[in-house]
N, C-alpha and C positions, 0 to 999 in steps of 0.2 A: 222394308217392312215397318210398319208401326208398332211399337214392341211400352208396353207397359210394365215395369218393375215395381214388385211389391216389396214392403217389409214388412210383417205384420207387424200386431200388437208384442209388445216384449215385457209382460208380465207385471204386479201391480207394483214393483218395488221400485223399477226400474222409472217407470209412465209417474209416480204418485211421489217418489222423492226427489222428482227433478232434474234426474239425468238428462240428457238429452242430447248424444253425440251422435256424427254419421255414423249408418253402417257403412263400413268403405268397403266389403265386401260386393254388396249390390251396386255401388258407386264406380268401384272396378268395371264392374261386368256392363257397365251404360256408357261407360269411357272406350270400351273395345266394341262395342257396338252402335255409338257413333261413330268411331273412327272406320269402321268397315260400311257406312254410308246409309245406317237406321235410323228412323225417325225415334228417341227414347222418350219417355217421361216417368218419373221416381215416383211414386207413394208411401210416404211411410202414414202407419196406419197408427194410434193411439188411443184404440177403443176393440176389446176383443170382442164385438160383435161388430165392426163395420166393417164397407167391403168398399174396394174404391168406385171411379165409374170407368167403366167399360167401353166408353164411347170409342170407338175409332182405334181402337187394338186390334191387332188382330193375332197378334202372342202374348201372352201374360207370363212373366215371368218373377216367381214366387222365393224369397231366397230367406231357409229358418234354422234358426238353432231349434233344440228340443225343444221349450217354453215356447215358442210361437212356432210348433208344427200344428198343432187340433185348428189356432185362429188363421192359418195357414191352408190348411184344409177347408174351410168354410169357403175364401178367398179362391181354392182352386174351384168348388163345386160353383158357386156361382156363376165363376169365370165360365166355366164347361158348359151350364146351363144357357148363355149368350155364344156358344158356338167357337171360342178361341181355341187357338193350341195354346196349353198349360206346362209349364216347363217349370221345374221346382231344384232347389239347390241348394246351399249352407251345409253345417255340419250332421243336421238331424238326416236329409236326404241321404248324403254322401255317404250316411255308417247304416241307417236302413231304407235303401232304396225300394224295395220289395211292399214295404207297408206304404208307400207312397204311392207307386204305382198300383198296390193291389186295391187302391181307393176308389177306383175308376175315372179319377177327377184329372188324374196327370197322366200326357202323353210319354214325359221323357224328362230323365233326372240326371242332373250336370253332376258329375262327382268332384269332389275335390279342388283345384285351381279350377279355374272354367273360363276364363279370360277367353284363352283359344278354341277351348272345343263348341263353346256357346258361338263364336262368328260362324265354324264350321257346321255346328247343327243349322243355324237359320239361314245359311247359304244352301243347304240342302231344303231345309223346307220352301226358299223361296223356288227352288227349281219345280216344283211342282209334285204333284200325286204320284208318280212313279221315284219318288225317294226313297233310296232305299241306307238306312241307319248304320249298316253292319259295319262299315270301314272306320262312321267314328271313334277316337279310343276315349275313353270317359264320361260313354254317357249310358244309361239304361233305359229299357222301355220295353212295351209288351210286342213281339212277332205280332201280326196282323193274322198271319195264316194258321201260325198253332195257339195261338193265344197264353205264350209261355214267354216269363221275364227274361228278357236277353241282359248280360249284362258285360259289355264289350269291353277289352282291356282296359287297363288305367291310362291314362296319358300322361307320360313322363314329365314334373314339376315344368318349371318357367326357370330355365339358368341364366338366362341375361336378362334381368328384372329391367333394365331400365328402356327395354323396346314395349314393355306394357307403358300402355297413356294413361297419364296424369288422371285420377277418379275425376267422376264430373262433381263441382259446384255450383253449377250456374243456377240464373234461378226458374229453374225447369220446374226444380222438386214442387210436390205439390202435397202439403200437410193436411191434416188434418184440424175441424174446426176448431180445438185449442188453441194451435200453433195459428191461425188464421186470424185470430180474434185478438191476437198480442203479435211479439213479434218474431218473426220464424227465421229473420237469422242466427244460427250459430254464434256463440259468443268464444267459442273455442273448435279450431280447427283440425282435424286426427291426420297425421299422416304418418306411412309404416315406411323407414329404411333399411328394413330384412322382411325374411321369412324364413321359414322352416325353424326348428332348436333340437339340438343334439340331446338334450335331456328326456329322462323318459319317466315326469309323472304319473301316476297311476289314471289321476283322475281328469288328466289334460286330454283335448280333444288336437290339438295342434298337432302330432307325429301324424297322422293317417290324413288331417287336412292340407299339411305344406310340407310335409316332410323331416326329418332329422338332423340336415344339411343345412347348414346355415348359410342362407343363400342372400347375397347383401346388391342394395345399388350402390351405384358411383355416387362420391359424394357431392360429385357436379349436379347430376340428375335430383338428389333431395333439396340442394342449395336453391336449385332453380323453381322446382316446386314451393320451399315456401315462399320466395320472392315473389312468385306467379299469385299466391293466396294474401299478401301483403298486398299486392299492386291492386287486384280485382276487387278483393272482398273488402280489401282496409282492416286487416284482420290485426287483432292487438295481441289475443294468443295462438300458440300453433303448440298443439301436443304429440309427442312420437309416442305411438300405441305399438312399437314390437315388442312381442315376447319376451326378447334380452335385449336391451339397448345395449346394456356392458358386455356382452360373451366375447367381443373382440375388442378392449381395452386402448389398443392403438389406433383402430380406425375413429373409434368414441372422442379422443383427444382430437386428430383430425376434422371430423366435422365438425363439431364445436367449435374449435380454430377458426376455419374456415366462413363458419357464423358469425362470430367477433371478429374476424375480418372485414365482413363485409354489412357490419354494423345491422343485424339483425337479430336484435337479442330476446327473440319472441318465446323460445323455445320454454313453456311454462311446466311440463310433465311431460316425464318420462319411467317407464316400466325395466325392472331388470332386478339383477339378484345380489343378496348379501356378500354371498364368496367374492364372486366378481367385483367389487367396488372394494371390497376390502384388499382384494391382491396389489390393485392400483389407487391408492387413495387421491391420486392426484385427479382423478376424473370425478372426484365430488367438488373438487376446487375450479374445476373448467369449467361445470356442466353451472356453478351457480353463476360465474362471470358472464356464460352466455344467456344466463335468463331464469333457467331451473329454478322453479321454488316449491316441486313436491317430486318423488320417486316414491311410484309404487314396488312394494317389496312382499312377497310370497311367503310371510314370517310361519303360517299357519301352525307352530306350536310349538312350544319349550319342552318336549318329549321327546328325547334320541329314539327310542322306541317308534312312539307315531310317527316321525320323519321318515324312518327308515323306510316303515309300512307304506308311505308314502311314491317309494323309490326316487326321491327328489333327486339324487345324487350332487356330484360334488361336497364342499365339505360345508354347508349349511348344518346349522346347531343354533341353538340358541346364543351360545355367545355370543357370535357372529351375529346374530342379529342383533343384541346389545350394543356390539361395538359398532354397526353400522348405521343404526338409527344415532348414534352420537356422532358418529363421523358427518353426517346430514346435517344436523341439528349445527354442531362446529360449525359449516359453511351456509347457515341460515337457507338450510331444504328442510319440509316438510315431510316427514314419512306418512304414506298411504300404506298401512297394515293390513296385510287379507289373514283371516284367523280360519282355520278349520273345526268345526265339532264334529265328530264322532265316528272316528275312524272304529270299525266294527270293534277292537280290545279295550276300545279308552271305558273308562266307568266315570262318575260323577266326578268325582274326585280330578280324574284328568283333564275333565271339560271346565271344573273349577280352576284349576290352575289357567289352564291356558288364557281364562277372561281375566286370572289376576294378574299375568305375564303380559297383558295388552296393555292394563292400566299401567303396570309398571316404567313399559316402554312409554307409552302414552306419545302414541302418533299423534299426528294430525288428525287423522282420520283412524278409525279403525272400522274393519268391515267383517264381522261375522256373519261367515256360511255355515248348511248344512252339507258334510262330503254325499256329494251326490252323485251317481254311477251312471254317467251319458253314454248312452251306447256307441262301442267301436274304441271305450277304454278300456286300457286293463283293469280298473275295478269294475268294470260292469261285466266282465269275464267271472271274474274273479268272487264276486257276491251273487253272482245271477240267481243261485236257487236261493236269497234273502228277498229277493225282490217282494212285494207287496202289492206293488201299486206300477203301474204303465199309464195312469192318467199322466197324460205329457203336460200340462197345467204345472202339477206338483212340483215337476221339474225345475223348480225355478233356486233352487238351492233355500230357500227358508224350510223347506219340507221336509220329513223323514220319509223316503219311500225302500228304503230293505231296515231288513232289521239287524241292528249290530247284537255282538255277545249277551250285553249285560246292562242294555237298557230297552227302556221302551220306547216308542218314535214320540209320545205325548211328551214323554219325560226329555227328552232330546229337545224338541221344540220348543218347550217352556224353560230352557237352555240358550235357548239361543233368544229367545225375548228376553232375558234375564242379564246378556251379553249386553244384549245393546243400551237397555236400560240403564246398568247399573256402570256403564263403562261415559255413556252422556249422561248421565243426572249427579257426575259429579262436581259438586261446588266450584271446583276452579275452569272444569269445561264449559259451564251454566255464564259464569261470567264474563270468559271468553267469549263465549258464542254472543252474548250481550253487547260489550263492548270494543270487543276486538274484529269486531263485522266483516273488516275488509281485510282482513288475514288471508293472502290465497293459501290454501291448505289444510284448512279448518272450517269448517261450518258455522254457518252466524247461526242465531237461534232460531229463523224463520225455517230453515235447512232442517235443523234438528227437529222440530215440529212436525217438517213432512215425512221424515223417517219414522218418529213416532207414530204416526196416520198410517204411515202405509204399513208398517206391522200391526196396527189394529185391524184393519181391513184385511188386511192376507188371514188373518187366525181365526177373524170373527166370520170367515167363510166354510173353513174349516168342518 
């Protein structure tokens, strides 16, 4: 079959400050459906009013987090309106299937991994009109005859990760005028060596998407893949986007090994936690040998308090993040900060500290959010009658959408413009950014500018 994968629009912070990574989610899912013998082709989308073209599909498949479910929905109705089957998936489907299907726009919602059950749906849709859903596990859709959401078991994770194929790269993908008018390779490549994390954030969506189970490939099968992305693409960095790169300290040393082995020292970023890098310090000294020169770390607040409320577990504190961002900094890595405001008890006072606790640290980067409650967390259980607002727009964490204790959502949000202001407009960042341009880790000042922008445009919408 002919099969078209979408990614919408992903919100103005993301599109407007120049991010610009795969989603390897929908990547995944065009790599298991070519290998099962479909013709694929990718659209990522980079305008929340465009739609792609339609030509020669004859299944569209839609795959969103909450912030691109509404531009997601447009994309489905269109799609519907030229007659395809509509197949939609990511985290916003997989936790409310129900409002995606009750749109009329979508046949059938892939929950969770999808690698498998997506061959299995379009092997049944290719059999014809007398298809019948019930035996797939993981997918939802409406009965034909009662016109009532079915929604068939879950289907049990992917345990031997390394029989899923390689995401696609090729150059299928098909951008958007942007990306078309400059140039649409990648200058950094994502690839994941786990899934699932045994920790249980409040406000993470990854337990109900991959599981709790930390589920790892061989470190032959990741070795091979960056080689393959080195050979084809000529690729200079390659970034690991799991959850916890550290939760298993000895395989971390290994691969990395393994990479200085075989003299590919691409690996430029990597994701994982304070605890963990502190129990083994010796994996900030491998990971910079093989290439490492930033680690994102999940600092979100110098408040034993807030953390708790958080349910981060393990023994994350602020210390530990002090000692860990110097333990980086020792072996010349960058910390990438993610900072939390306004967990429903913090008051001013707490959201002050935590913007004075970032400068103090003074990552490479620092990234203030607003905690925001994605449906199918425990905070969105947990705050539901705070809620305010279900514009899925909002959701893009600059927003306030429930209301905490002891603030207002205006006052929150001029909080977090306040974050980021006052955290870039200091003298020694300002110079940096100037003169130290080629710092991977840090933002030159063109970077900083478009942060700037894109929070003027998200609020002056507002």
């Amino acid at each position: 079959m002919n099969i078209l994968l979408v990614s919408p629009f992903r919100g103005t912070m993301l599109e407007l400050s120049g991010i610009k990574i795969q989603p390897l989610g929908i990547s995944y899912i065009a790599a298991a459906l070519k290998q099962a013998g479909h013709n694929v082709q990718i659209d990522l989308l980079e305008n929340a009013d465009s739609t792609p073209d339609f030509t020669g599909a004859e299944v569209v498949g839609i795959s969103c987090n909450t912030v691109q479910f509404k531009p997601g929905l447009q994309v489905a109705k269109a799609a519907k309106e030229e007659g395809k089957i509509v197949i939609m998936g990511g985290p916003h489907p997989t936790s409310c299937p129900e409002e995606a299907l009750g749109s009329g726009y979508v046949d059938y919602v892939v929950r969770a991994e999808g690698e498998v059950t997506v061959v299995e749906l379009l092997e049944g849709l290719k059999s014809g009109h007398d298809f019948n859903p019930k035996n797939i596990l993981g997918i939802s859709y409406v009965d034909k005859e009662t016109g009532i959401i079915v929604h068939n078991p879950n289907r049990p994770f992917i345990q031997n990760l390394d029989r899923v194929p390689f995401p696609v790269r090729e150059a299928n993908w098909r951008y958007g005028q942007e990306s078309k008018s400059t140039n649409s390779e990648p200058t950094e490549y994502p690839v994941i060596t786990s899934r699932g994390c045994p920790y249980g954030c409040n406000f993470c969506q990854v337990n109900f998407l991959a599981g709790k189970k930390f589920r790892t490939r061989s470190i032959e099968s990741v070795v091979k893949e960056v080689e393959t992305i080195i050979t084809k693409h000529k690729a200079e960095r390659v970034i690991f986007v799991d959850d916890i790169i550290n939760f298993d300290n000895e395989r971390l040393i290994n691969l990395f090994e393994e990479l200085i082995k075989r003299d590919l020292p691409v690996v430029s970023w990597v994701m994982g936690r304070s605890d963990h890098l502190l129990k083994d310090p010796e994996t900030a000294e491998i990971m910079a040998r093989a290439g490492v020169r930033q680690m994102f770390l999940g600092i979100e607040s110098p408040n034993e308090r807030t953390l708790q409320a958080y349910k981060k577990g393990g023994k994350i504190s602020s210390d530990y993040s002090i000692k860990a961002v110097e333990l980086l900094r020792q072996n010349n890595i960058e910390t990438w900060g993610a900072f939390l405001l306004g967990e429903p008890s913090e008051t001013e006072d707490d959201i002050k500290r935590t913007i004075d606790f970032a400068k103090f640290l003074n990552p490479g980067i620092a990234e203030f959010s607003i905690l925001t409650p994605y449906p199918g967390t425990g905070l969105w259980r947990e705050v539901e009658n705070r809620i305010f607002t279900k514009d899925w727009d909002k959701y893009d964490a600059m927003h306030s959408v429930f209301k905490p204790n002891y603030l207002e959502p205006e006052t929150l949000e001029r909080w977090l413009r306040k974050a980021y202001l006052s955290f870039y407009r200091r003298p020694k960042k300002i110079l940096q950014a100037i003169f130290d341009k080629n710092h991977y880790g840090r933002p030159d000042f063109k970077k900083v500018l478009k942060i700037f922008r894109a929070i003027k445009i998200i609020f002056s919408k507002s």
